[in-house]
C-alpha positions in Angstrom: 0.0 0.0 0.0 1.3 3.5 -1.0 1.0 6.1 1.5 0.2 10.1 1.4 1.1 12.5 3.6 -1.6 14.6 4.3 -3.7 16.9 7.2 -6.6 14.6 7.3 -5.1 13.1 10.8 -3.6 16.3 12.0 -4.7 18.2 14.8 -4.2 21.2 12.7 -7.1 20.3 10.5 -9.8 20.7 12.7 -9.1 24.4 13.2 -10.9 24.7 10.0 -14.8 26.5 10.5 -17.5 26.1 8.1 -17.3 29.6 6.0 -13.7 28.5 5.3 -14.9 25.2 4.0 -17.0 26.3 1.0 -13.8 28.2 -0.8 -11.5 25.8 -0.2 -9.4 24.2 -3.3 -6.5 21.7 -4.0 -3.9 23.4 -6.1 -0.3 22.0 -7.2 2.4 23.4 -5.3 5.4 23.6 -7.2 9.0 23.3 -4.5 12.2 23.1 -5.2 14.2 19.8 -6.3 14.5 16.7 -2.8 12.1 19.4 -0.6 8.6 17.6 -1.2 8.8 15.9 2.5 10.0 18.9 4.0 7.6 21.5 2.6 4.9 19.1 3.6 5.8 19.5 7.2 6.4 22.7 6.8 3.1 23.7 5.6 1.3 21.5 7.9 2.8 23.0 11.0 0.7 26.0 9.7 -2.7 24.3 9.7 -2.4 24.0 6.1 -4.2 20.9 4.7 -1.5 18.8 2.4 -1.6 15.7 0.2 2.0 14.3 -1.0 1.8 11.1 -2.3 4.4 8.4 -1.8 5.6 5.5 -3.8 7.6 2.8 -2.2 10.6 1.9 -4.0 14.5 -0.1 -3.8 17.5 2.3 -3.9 20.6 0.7 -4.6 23.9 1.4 -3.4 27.2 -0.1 -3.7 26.7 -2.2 -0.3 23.3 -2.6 0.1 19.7 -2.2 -0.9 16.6 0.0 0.6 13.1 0.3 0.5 12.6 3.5 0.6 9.2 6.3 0.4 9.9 9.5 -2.4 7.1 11.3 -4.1 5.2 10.2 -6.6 5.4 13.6 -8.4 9.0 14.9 -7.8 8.6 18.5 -7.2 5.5 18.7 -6.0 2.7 18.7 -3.0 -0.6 19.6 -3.0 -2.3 22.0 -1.1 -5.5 22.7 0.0 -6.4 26.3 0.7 -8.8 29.2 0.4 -6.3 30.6 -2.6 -7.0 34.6 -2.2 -6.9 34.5 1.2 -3.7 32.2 1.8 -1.5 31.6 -1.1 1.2 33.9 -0.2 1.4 32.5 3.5 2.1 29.2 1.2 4.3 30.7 -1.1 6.6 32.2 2.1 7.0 28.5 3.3 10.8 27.5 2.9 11.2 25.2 -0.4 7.5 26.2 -2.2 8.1 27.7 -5.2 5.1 28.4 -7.3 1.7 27.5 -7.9 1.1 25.6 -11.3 -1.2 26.3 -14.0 -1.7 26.4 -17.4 -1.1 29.4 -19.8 0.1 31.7 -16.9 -3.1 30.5 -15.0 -2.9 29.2 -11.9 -5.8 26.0 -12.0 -7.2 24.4 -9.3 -7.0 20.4 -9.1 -10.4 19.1 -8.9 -11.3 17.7 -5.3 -12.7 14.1 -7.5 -9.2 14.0 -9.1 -7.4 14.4 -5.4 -10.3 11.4 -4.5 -9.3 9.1 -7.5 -5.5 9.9 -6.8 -5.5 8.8 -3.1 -7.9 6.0 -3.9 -5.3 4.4 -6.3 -2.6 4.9 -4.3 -4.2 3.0 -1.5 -4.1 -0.1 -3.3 -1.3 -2.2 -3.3 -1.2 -1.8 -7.6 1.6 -0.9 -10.0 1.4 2.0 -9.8 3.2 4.5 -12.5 3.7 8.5 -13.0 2.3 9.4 -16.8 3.4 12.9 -18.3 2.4 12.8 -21.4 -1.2 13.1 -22.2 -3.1 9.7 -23.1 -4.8 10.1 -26.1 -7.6 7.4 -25.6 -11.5 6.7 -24.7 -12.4 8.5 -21.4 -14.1 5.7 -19.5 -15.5 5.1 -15.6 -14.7 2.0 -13.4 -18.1 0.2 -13.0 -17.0 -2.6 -10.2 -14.8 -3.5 -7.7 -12.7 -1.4 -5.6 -12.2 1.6 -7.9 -15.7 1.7 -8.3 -16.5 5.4 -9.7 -13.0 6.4 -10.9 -13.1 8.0 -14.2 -10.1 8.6 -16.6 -8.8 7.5 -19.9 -7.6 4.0 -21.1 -4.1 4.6 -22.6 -4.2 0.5 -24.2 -7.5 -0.8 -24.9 -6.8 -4.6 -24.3 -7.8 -7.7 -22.3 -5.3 -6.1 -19.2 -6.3 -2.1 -19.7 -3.9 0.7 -18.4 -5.9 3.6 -16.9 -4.9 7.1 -16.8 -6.2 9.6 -13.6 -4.7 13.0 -15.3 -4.6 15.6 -13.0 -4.9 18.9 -14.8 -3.5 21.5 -13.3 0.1 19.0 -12.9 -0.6 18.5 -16.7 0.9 15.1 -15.3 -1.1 11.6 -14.2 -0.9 8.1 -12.9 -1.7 4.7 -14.2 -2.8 1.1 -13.4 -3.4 -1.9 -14.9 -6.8 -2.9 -14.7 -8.9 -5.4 -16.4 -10.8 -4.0 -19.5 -13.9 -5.9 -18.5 -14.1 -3.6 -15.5 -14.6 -0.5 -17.8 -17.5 1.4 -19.2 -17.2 3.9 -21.9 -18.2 7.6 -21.2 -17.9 8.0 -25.1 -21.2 6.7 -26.5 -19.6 5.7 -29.7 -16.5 3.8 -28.2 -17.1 0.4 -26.3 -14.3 -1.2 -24.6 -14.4 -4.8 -25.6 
């Protein structure tokens, strides 16, 4: 199982009230380069809600081997914030660098794609980072335990690989998943 740091379990989290609830947003944090973990903490010891997640993975070195945690995006955390009213109090946090968007606009990361993102990664799947756009049939998991997760099926095959993109990253994940379990969102493309 992959974990993700995030605020959910913090005692910071429930400082939150209601009014602030309705306008908050997940947005991409960009930090600088090995800081992901740290900027995390860092932000979190403010009361600010975080999501980083993890992948497990075996370092080698000379005399040994290590399991070891690192981010699944390199360079990134996400953070979830009333933007007008915090994002510079983000932005101040040693290691955060910008806020990431498309065309010069910063773009909030839908709250279903955070859902979908943490769901996978709660599995014990393979797991893998995608950057390049899939170019596929957008389709929704109809059983088991993804049920609800929509994205798009980069190989349309027995064994399917499904995309969760995250827009605002303009970067997404991927499992393998079998086709069988997928319905088409696009009326004129089944999945067979």
């Amino acid at each position: 199982m992959s974990p993700s740091l995030n605020a959910e379990t913090s005692p910071t989290s429930a400082k939150i009230d209601a009014t602030t609830l309705e306008s908050l947003s997940w947005y991409a944090l960009r930090v600088r380069s090995r800081h992901e973990k740290k900027v995390a903490v860092l932000l979190q010891g403010k009361g600010i809600e975080i999501s980083l997640p993890l992948k497990q993975i075996t370092r080698l070195w000379s005399d040994r081997q290590k399991l070891i945690w690192e981010p699944l995006f390199q360079g990134y955390v996400f953070t979830r914030i009333p933007f007008q009213a915090r994002r510079f109090e983000v932005l101040q946090t040693t290691g955060a660098v910008a806020f990431c968007g498309i065309g010069g606009k910063i773009k909030a990361v839908p709250d279903e794609q955070m859902y979908w993102l943490e769901k996978l990664l709660s599995a014990d799947e393979d797991i893998r980072l995608e950057r390049e756009f899939p170019a596929g049939t957008r389709v929704r998991v109809t059983r088991g335990p993804w049920l609800g997760i929509e994205g798009i099926v980069q190989q349309a095959r027995e064994n399917a690989r499904l995309v969760i993109w995250l827009d605002g990253l303009q970067q997404g994940v991927s499992v393998n998943m079998n086709a069988s379990l997928l319905q088409s969102l696009n009326r004129e493309h089944q999945i067979k």
